[in-house]
C-alpha positions as semicolon CSV with decimal commas, in nm:
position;residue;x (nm);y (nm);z (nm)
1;X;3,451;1,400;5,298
2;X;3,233;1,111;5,436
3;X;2,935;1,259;5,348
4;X;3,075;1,306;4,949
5;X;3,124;0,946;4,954
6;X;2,784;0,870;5,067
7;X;2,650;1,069;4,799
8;X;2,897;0,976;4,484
9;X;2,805;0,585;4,611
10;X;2,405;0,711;4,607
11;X;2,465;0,856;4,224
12;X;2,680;0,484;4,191
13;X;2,353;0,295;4,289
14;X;2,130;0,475;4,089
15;X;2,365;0,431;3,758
16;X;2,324;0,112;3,830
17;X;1,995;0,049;3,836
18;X;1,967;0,224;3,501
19;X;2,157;-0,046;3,358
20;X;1,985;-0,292;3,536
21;X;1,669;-0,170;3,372
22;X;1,786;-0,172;3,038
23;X;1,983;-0,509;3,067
24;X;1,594;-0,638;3,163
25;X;1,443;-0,485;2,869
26;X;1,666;-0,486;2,608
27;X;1,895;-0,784;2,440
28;X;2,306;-0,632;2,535
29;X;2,593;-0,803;2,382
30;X;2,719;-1,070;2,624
31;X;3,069;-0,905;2,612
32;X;2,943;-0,546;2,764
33;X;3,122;-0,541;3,119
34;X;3,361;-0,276;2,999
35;X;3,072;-0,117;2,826
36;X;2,867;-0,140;3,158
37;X;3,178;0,002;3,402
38;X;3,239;0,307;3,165
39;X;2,824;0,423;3,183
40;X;2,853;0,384;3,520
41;X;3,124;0,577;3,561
42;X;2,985;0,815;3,320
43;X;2,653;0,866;3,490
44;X;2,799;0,839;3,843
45;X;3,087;1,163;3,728
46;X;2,795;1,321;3,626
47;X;2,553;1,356;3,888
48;X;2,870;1,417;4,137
49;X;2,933;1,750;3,969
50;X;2,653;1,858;4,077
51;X;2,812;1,783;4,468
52;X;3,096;2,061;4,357
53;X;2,994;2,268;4,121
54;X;2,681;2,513;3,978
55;X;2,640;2,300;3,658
56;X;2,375;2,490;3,460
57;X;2,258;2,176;3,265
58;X;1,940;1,985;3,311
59;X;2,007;1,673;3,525
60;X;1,788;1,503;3,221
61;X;2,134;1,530;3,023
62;X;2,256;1,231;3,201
63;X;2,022;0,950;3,008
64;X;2,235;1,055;2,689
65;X;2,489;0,820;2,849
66;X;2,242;0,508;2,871
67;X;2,129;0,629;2,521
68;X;2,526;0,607;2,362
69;X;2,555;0,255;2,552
70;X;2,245;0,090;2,399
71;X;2,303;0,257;2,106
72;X;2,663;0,078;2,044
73;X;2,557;-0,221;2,318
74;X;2,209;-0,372;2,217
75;X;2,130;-0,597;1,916
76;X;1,783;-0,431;1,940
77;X;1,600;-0,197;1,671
78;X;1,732;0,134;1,773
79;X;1,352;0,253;1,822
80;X;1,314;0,010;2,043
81;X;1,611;0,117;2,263
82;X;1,460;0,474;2,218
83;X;1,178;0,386;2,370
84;X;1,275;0,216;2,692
85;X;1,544;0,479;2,751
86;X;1,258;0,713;2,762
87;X;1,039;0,491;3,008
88;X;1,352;0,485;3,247
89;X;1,409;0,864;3,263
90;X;1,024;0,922;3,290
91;X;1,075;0,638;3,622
92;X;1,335;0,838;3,736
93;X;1,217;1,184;3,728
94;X;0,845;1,063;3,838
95;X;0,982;0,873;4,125
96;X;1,252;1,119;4,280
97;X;1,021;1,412;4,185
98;X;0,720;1,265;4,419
99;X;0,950;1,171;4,696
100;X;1,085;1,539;4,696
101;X;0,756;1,660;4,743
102;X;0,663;1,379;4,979
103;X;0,909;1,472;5,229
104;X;0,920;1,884;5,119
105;X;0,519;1,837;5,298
106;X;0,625;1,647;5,534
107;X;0,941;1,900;5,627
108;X;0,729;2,228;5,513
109;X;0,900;2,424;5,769
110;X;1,225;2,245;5,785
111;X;1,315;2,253;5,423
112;X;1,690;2,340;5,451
113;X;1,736;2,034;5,667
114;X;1,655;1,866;5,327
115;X;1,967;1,993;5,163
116;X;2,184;2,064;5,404
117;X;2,393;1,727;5,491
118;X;2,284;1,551;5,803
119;X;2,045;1,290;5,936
120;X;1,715;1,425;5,732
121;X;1,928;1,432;5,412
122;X;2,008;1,089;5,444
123;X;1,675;0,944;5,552
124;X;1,538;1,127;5,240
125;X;1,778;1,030;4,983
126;X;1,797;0,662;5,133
127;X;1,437;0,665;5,132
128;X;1,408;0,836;4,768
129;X;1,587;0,556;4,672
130;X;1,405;0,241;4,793
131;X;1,097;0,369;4,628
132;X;1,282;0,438;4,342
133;X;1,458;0,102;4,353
134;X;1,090;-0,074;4,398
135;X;0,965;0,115;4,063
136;X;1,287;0,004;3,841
137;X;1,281;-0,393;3,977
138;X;0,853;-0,406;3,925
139;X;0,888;-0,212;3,560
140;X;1,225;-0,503;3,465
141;X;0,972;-0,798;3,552
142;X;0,768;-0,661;3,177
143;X;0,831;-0,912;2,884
144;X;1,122;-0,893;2,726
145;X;1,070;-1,002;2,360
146;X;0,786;-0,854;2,211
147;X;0,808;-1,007;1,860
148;X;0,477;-0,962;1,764
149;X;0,423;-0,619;1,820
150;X;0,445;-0,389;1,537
151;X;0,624;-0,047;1,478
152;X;0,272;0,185;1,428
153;X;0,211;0,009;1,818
154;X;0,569;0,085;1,923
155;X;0,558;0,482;1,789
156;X;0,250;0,514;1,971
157;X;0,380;0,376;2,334
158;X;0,723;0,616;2,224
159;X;0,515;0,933;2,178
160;X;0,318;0,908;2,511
161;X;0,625;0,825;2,706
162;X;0,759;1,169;2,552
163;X;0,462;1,331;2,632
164;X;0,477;1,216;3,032
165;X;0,858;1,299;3,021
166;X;0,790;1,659;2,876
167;X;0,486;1,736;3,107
168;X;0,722;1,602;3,368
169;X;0,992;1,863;3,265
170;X;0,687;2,115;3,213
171;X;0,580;2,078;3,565
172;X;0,872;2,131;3,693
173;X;0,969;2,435;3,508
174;X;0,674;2,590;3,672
175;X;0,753;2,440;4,002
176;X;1,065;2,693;4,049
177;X;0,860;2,947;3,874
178;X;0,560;3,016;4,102
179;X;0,515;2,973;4,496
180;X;0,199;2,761;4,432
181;X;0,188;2,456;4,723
182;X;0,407;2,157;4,719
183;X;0,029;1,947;4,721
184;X;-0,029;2,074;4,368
185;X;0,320;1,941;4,271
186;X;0,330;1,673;4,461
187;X;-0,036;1,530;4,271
188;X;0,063;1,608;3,929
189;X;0,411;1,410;3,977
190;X;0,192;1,146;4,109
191;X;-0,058;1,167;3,873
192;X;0,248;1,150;3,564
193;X;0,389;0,872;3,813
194;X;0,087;0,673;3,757
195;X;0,007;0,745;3,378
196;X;0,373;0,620;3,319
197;X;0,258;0,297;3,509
198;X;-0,005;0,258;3,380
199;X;0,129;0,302;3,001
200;X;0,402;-0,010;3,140
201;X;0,119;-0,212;3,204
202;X;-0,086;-0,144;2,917
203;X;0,239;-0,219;2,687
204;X;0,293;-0,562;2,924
205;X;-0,065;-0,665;2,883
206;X;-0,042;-0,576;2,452
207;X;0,286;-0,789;2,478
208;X;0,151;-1,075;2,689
209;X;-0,163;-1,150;2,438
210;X;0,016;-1,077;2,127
211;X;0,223;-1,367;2,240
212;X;-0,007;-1,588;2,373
213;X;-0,159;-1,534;1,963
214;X;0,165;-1,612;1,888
215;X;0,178;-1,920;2,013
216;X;-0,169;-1,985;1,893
217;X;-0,060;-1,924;1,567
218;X;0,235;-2,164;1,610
219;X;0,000;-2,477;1,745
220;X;-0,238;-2,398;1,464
221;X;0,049;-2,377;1,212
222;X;0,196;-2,722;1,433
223;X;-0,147;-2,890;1,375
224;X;-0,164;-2,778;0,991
225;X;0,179;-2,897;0,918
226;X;0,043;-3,291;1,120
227;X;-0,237;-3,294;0,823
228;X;-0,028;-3,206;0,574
229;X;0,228;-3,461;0,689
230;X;-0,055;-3,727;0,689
231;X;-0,167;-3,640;0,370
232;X;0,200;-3,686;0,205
233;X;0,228;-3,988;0,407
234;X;-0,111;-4,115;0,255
235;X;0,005;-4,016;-0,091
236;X;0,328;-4,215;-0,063
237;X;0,128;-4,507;0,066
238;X;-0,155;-4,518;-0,201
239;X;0,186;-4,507;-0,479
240;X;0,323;-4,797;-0,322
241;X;0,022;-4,957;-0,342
242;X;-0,023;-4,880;-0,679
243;X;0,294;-5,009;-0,796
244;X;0,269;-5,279;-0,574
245;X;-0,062;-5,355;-0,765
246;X;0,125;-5,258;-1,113
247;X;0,429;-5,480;-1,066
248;X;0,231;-5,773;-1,035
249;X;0,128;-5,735;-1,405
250;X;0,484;-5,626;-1,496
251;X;0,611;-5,948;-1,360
252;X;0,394;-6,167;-1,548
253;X;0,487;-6,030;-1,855
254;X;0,857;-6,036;-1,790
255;X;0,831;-6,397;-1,717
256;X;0,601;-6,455;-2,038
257;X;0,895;-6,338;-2,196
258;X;1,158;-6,495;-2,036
259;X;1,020;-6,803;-2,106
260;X;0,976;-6,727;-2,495
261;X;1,359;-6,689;-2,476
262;X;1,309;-6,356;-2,532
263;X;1,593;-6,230;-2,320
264;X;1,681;-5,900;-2,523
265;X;1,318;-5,806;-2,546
266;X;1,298;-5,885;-2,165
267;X;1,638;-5,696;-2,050
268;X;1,494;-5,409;-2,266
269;X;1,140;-5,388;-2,106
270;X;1,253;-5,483;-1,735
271;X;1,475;-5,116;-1,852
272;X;1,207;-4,967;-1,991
273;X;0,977;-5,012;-1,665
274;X;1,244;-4,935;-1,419
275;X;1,319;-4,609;-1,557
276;X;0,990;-4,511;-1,498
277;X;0,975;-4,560;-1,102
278;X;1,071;-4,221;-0,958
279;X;1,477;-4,233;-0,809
280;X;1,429;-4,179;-0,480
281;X;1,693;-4,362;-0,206
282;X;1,542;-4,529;0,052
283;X;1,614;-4,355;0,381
284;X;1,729;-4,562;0,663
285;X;1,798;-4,353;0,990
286;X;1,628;-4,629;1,227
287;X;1,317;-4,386;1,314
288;X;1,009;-4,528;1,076
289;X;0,797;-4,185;1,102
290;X;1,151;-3,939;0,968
291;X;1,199;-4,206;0,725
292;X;0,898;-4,151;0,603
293;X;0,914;-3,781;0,624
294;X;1,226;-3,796;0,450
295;X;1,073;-3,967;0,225
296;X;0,779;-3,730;0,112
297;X;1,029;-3,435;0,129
298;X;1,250;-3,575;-0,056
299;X;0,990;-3,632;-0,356
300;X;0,848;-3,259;-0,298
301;X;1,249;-3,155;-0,364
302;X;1,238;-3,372;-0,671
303;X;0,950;-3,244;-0,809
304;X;1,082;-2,889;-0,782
305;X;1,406;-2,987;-0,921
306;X;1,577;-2,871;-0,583
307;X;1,931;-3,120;-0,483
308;X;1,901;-3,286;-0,173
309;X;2,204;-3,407;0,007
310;X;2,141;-3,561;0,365
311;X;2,393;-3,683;0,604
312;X;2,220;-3,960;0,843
313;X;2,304;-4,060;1,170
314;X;2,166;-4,384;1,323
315;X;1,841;-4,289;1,553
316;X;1,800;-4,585;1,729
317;X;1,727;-4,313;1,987
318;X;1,578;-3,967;2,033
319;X;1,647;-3,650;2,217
320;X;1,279;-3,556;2,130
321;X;0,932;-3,754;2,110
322;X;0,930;-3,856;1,786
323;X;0,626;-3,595;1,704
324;X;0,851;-3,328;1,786
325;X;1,168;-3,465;1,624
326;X;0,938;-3,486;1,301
327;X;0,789;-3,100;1,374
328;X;1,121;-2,956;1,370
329;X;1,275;-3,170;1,084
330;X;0,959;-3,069;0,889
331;X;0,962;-2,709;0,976
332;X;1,311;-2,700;0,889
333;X;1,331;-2,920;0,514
334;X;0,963;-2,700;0,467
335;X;1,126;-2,332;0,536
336;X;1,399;-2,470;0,327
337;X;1,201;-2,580;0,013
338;X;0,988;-2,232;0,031
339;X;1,318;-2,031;0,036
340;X;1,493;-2,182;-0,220
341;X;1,175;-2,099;-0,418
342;X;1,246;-1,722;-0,385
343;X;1,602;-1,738;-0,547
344;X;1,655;-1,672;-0,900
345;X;1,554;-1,941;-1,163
346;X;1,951;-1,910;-1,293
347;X;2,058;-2,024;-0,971
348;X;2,071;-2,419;-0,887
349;X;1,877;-2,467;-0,552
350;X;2,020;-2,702;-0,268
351;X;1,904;-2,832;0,066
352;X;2,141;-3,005;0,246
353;X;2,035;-3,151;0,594
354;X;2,266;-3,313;0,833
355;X;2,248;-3,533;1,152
356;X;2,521;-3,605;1,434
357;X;2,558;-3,675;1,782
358;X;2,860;-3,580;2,056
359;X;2,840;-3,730;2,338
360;X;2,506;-3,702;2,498
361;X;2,371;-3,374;2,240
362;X;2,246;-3,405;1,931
363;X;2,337;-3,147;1,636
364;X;2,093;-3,052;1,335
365;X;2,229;-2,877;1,080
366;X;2,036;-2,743;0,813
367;X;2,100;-2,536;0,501
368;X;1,958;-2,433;0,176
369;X;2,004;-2,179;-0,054
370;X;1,802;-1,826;-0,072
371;X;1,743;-1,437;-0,151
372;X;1,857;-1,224;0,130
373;X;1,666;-0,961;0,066
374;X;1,329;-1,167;0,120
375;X;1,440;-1,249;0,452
376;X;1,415;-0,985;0,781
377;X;1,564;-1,037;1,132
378;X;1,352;-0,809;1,337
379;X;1,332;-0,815;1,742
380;X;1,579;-1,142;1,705
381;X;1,279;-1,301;1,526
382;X;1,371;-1,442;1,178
383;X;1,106;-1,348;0,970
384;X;1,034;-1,402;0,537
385;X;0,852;-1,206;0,257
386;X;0,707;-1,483;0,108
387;X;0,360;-1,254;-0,002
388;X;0,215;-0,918;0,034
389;X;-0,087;-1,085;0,181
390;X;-0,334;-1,002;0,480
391;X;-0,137;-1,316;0,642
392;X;0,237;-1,176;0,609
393;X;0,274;-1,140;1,004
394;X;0,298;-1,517;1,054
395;X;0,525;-1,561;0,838
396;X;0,816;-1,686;1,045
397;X;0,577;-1,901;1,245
398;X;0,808;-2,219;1,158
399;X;1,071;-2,100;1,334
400;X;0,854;-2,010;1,619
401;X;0,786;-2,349;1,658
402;X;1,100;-2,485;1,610
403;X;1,252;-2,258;1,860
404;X;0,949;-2,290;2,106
405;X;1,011;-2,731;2,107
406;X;1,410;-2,686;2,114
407;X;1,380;-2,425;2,416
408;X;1,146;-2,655;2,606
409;X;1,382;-2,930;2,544
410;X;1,674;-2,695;2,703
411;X;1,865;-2,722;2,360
412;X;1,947;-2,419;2,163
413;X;1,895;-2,311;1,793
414;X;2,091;-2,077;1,582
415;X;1,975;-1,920;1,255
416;X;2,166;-1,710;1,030
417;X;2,260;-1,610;0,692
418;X;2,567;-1,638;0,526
419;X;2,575;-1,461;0,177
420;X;2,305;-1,666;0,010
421;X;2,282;-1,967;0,205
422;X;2,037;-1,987;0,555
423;X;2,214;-2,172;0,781
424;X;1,976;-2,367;1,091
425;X;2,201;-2,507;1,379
426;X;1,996;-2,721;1,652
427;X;2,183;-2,860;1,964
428;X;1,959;-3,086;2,172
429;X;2,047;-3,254;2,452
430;X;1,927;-3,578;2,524
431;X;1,770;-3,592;2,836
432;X;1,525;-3,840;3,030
433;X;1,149;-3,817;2,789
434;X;0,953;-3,947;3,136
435;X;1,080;-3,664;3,327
């Protein structure tokens, strides 16, 4: 009886470290403890049977149970799910199968002791089990988000873990089928062992440079969007002057006029003049550089005919450096502008952008409208169809930098869309800038 218990809590552990694994690799619903208790329980039942009865089913049957709860459990592309599921069973079998022979060389001629309950048993499965728990915690430390790696890259990673897992499944067919020595199968599980480890690290170092491009592309992108802000803000300037320049002139003439007693004529062209200066509002939030940027947005949105309401909150203070406050505001009205220029000309385009503060954490809330079908959520990175051009996998690069300044400023960001408006949601907390 003791002894069952020892071995229903050994199947226990080793459910559990299967979701352990795949909580580490894949993105699970926060509300997934039921979820997690009932494949536990289903993968624990099922390797007990084997304790009682002659089950004539492959013990590789069990991993349809992870399979169902990623399947309804994780936000993830389901090929993605498909593909760790099969890096965990390859683990498994690789691991357990090498230890068997490990200790089957070591016991050659005590090979009942290793099935027959007792003290061997339980240093074997015990030990079995460390190693095996060493292999699942070393393959969870892998990247989790892999956004920029595609689906041709993915397929290929899939197919070779397939290909380990059915040589695994070959080699052990032939185990049980010839009396060749347990060296021979003890190499090739160790040589599977290691081509499966070696595939993890090959897919950790892909992962690791695509996003270290990544965020090259996003400080690129960062330091694209500073000259294009400095050329708007030179723009704006140069007008200013000019009209500065212009309204000297226009002055003189309205007080030639005025003192003519020509007050109609003057009323008329002091009306004529003003309804040639562009209606833009002056924006007032108490930050000179997102006045300004408000400023030259707010002229882009004119020019494109786009409605632009803003909600302003004083900000006599920042929970950003105002760079990066004027990065994300920028990325945000500039994602905005380019995705209300995807929706139907019948359509009236709006950007509304909103400030507020509770308490210590400031909110950003931005929304505009757009085409849904231009827009693609894939590996929880937002991502938009703008072209079909050689450059289509930054797109979405924005957001990467919005995302990348809110996370280092421990804030959080929320993007969605809800029928056809995109909805941005930043919460940043205002914390001490010299620390």
């Amino acid at each position: 009886m003791l002894w069952n218990l020892f071995e229903i809590s050994i199947n226990a552990y080793e459910s559990f470290l299967m979701i352990y694994f795949l909580k580490s690799r894949l993105h699970i619903k926060e509300d997934s403890h039921l979820a997690d208790i009932l494949c536990l329980l289903s993968c624990t039942v099922f390797y007990s049977l084997y304790l009682f009865f002659s089950v004539p089913i492959n013990d590789l049957v069990v991993f349809i149970f992870p399979l169902i709860y990623v399947y309804v459990m994780a936000t993830d592309h389901f090929g993605l799910s498909l593909f760790w599921i099969s890096i965990l069973s390859i683990l498994f079998v690789s691991t357990i199968g090498v230890s068997t022979h490990i200790f089957s060389t070591i016991f050659s001629h005590q090979l009942p002791l290793l099935s027959t309950p007792g003290l061997y048993r339980a240093i074997y499965i015990i030990t079995s089990n460390l190693i095996l728990s060493i292999v699942i915690f070393s393959a969870s430390k892998i990247r989790k988000d892999i956004f920029g790696l595609s689906w041709s890259v993915m397929f290929v990673f899939l197919v070779m873990s397939v290909s380990i897992l059915i040589s695994e499944e070959c080699l052990y067919q032939l185990q049980i089928r010839t009396h060749f020595s347990s060296y021979i199968f003890s190499i090739g599980y160790l040589g599977l062992l290691i081509c499966s480890i070696l595939s993890i690290l090959l897919f950790h170092f892909m992962a690791e440079s695509t996003n270290q491009e990544n965020q090259y592309k996003t400080e690129l992108n960062a330091i694209r969007l500073s000259q294009k802000y400095q050329e708007e803000f030179t723009s704006i300037y140069n007008d200013f002057m000019i009209k500065e320049h212009d309204f000297k002139h226009q002055l003189e003439t309205l007080k030639a006029l005025i003192s003519e007693n020509n007050n109609t004529e003057a009323q008329n062209y002091l009306n004529s003049y003003t309804s040639q200066l562009q209606n833009i509002r002056p924006f007032m939030t108490g930050c000179l550089a997102v006045d300004a940027l408000l400023t030259s947005k707010a002229l882009t949105m004119k020019s494109k005919n786009i409605d632009f309401k803003f909600t302003p909150y004083p900000l006599n203070s920042l929970p950003l450096s105002a760079p990066d406050f004027c990065s994300v505001v920028g990325n945000l009205l500039d994602n905005a502008i380019e995705g209300t220029q995807r929706v139907r000309s019948s359509d009236s385009p709006f950007i509304s952008l909103a400030f507020a503060r509770t308490y210590d954490v400031f909110h950003i809330v931005c929304k505009n409208t757009c085409n849904p079908k231009t827009i693609r959520f894939v590996n929880h990175s937002w991502l938009s169809s703008k072209t079909n051009d050689s450059h289509s996998e930054i797109h979405g690069v924005g957001i990467h930098s919005i995302e990348r300044i809110i996370n280092n400023a421990q804030g959080y960001s929320s993007f969605s869309v809800d029928g056809c408006t995109f909805v941005a949601e930043l919460t940043i907390p205002f914390l001490d800038l010299n620390n």
